[in-house]
N, C-alpha and C positions, 0 to 999 in steps of 0.2 A: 354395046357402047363403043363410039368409036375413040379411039386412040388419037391424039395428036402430040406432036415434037413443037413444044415453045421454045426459039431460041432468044437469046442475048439481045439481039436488034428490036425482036418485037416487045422484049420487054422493057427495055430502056421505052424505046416511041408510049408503051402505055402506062410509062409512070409518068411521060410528060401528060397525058392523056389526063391523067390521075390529080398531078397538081392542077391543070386548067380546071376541071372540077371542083377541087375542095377550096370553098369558098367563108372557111372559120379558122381565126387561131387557134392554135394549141403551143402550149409547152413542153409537151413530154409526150414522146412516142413509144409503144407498149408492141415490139414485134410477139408476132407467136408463133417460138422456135417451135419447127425448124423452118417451115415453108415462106414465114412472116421475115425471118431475117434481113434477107438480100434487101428487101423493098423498106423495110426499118432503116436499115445502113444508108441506104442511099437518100431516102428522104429526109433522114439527118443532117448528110450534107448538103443537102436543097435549103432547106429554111434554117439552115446554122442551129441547127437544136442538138446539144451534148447530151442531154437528159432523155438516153434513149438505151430502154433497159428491158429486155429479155422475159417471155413468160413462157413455161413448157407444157406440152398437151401432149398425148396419144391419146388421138382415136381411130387409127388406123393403124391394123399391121399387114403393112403391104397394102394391097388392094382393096382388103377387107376392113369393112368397117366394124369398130368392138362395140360392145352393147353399152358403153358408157365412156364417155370423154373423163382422163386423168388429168387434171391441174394441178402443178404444181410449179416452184421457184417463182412464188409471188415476188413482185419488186415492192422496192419502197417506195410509195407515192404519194408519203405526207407534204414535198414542196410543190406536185401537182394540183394544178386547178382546170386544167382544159386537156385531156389526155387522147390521144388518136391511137388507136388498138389497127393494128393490119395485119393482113396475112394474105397468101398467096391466093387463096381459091373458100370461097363458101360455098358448100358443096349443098350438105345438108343441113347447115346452120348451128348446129349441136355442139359444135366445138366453140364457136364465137358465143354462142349462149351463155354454153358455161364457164367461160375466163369474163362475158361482163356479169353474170350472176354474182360468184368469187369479187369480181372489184368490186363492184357497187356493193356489197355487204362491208369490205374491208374500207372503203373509201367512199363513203355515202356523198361526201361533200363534192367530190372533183365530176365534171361533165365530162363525160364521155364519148366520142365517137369513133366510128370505123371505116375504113378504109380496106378495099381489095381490088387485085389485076380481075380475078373472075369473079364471078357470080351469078349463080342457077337458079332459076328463077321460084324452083319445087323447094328452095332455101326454106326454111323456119322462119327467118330473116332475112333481113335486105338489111346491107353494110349502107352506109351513110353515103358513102361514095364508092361506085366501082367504073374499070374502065372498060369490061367484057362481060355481055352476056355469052354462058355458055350450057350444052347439055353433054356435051363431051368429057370423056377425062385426060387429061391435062399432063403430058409429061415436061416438066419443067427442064430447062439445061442443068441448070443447079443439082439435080439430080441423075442427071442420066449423062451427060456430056464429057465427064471422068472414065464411065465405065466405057467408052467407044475404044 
């Protein structure tokens, strides 16, 4: 699997990439720390949405993938009705599975979509809107651009 360095520049271009794309409102955007953050915060301040609140997963330590994706620090999404879930990359799907599983049992009533920079196509799932197809694994800046 080949390696690649995402920087800053190209990610900015594919969140514009991202918004031309998503073509539904939402109110409440649902990142999923950690890789979901960056693209949360910023699409917050894109569509003026405050109501953008944090979900946490591991399923990955390091490189390796664990045999079951952990969810927790569900948010409160009783004033949501249209909620946008993003994250950085859907690799294998199993992570995005299991935080809409988690919602939709806690939150039957709110619609839900997704939103990601990458997307593989051997996914479980396909995200609602993405702005990369990829087969590569993905070193984002956010992660690696500190340790230089």
């Amino acid at each position: 699997m080949t390696k690649i360095h995402y920087p800053y520049n190209e990610f900015r271009e594919d969140l514009k990439i991202l918004t031309n794309k998503i073509d539904q409102e939402f109110d409440t955007i649902v990142p999923i720390s950690r890789g979901g953050l960056s693209i949360g915060q910023m699409l917050g301040e894109f569509y003026n949405i405050r109501q953008v609140y944090a979900i946490n997963t591991i399923g990955y330590e390091g490189t390796k993938k664990l045999d079951e994706v952990k969810v927790f620090h569900l948010p409160n999404l009783e004033n949501g009705n249209r909620v946008l879930v993003v994250d950085d990359i859907v690799d294998s799907g199993d992570t995005l599975v299991a935080v809409l599983d988690i919602l939709k049992r806690e939150y039957p009533k709110v619609k839900f979509f997704t939103a990601s920079l990458f997307y593989k196509p051997t996914a479980v799932i396909e995200p609602t809107w993405w702005a990369r197809q990829t087969e590569d694994w993905i070193e984002f800046f956010w992660s690696e651009d500190l340790k230089q």
